[in-house]
C-alpha angles and dihedrals in degrees: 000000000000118000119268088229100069098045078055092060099039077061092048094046087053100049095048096050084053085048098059099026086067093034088083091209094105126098131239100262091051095040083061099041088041093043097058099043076051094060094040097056087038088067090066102027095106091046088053091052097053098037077054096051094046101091090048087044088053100045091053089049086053103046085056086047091051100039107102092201095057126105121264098231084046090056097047089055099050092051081048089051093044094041089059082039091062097044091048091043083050095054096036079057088057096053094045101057082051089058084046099051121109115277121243102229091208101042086094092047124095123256131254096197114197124193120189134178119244135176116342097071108222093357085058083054099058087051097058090058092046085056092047092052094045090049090042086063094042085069094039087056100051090032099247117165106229126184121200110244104179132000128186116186124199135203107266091057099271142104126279093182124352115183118189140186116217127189138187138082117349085328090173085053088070119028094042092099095062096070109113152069104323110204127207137201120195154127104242125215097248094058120102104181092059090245123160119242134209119217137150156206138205118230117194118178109200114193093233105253114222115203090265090068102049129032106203115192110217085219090060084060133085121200124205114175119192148155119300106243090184128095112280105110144261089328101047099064102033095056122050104251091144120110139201120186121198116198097199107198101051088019089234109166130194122178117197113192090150093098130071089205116070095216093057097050090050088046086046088050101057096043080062088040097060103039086056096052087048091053090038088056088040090053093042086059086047088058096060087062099034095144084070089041102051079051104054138067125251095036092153091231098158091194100054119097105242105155141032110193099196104187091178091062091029094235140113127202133206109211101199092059103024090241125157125174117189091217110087098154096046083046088053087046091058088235092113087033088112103041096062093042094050086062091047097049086044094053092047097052086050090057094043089056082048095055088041091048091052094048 
């Protein structure tokens, strides 16, 4: 059961931010900041209420049930009436603990989405791209804003490395789970004997860093400039527009040749920079409590195997919930994105209730 104090001062909390939101003596910035931790309790106000009343309501039922003078009708209906209490007081619990979990501070946040091509070799490569496009109509489909922020192409027509910027509503939120080793089944083009082969990708889902996050001292940093060895034309490749960006106390290192202007590679490579010493500070405090870790999903792990696309059998399978949906096309279109995610975002809450009920 979770203590009565704290569904009191979920209410409080409530009724003080209305309080100030309508007083119209609060700035901008705090109107924003307020406004939002305002919506988000409200989502679960009237839950709190009535978690709050059960105990009064069921002492009231009770008293009927106990109560050798009452009708028996009346009594029946009272042990009805308890009986649905306790069911709804079971699942406003539910809810509840959800709201009490431990925030993620970068679920809010917007996504850097990097896809990388793994073993496979070409093959690896066309399945990046399958992956960018799939990603691309995800967006599409919830309406997110995204910004290329590298592209390398290959020679078979794939990807070697896409990064992308997406932006929206607690984009993180969403798309954290797919970090991780993507594995793909299928006959390739090329092969003549009708064999299946085996290839794969990296995902790795950054929360985007904003300057406020991260301070970044020019002296920690080590510039190299070069000469762009990527497709862009004559004057891509004859001045140094290239950039390479050391972070020398973690050795993080981020290389931006997208750009024919130096400055906006550079601009474009700390953006990447930062995200990644962000994530690389996020994942040091996980450490610290790695048992719960080991335990949950979305752990960003990129060398865990989180995903088989098998195109013969038109599935594709998710390992760390033992999910398999038979609609791979309608999944790569984007069209079957959120059903898998929703399991996974349901799975993860239920281990996370685990972890908080064993504390």
């Amino acid at each position: 059961m979770i203590p009565l104090e704290k569904i009191s001062k979920i209410i409080n909390k409530y009724q003080t931010l209305e309080k100030e939101l309508s007083s119209g003596n609060i700035s901008k910035k705090d109107f924003v900041k307020k406004s939002k931790e305002y919506s988000s309790i409200g989502e679960i106000i009237n839950v709190a209420k009535n978690y709050l009343g059960f105990n009064k309501e069921k002492i009231e039922l009770e008293k009927i049930i106990e109560d050798k003078g009452s009708d028996k009708d009346m009594v029946q209906l009272a042990k009805t009436e308890l009986n649905e209490l306790v069911k709804k007081n079971d699942s406003y619990e539910k809810i509840l603990k959800l709201y009490l979990l431990p925030k993620d501070e970068a679920d809010s946040k917007n996504a850097i989405l990097e896809i990388r091509a793994g073993t496979g070799g070409l093959e690896a490569t066309l399945f990046v791209a399958d992956l960018y496009k799939m990603y691309e109509k995800v967006c599409l489909n919830n309406k997110w804003s995204f910004e290329i922020i590298n592209i390398s192409k290959s020679d078979a027509g794939g990807f070697k490395e896409v990064i992308l910027l997406i932006k929206g509503s607690n984009i993180y939120s969403f798309l954290k789970y797919e970090s991780g080793v993507h594995r793909v089944q299928r006959v390739p083009e090329t092969e003549t004997q009708g064999r299946v082969h085996t290839s794969a990708a990296t995902v790795a889902v950054l929360p985007e860093a904003e300057e406020v996050d991260v301070v970044i001292n020019e002296k920690d940093l080590r510039i190299d400039v070069f000469r762009s060895s990527g497709p862009g034309g004559q004057s891509v490749n004859t001045t140094d527009s290239a950039v390479r960006i050391t972070h020398l106390p973690t050795g993080i290192v981020v290389s931006q040749q997208d750009e024919k202007s130096q400055h906006k590679n550079r601009s474009k490579a700390m953006k990447i920079l930062r995200s990644r010493i962000y994530e690389f500070e996020r994942e040091k405090k996980e450490k610290e409590r790695s048992r719960e870790r080991k335990n949950q999903i979305g752990t960003g792990d990129r060398s865990e195997r989180i995903r088989t696309y098998n195109f013969p059998q038109g599935r594709v399978t998710d390992h760390r919930i033992n999910l398999t949906l038979h609609k791979l096309e309608e999944f790569l279109s984007g069209d079957a994105f959120e059903e898998m995610t929703q399991n996974l975002r349901i799975q993860d809450q239920e281990i996370k209730l685990a972890n908080l009920g064993s504390k």
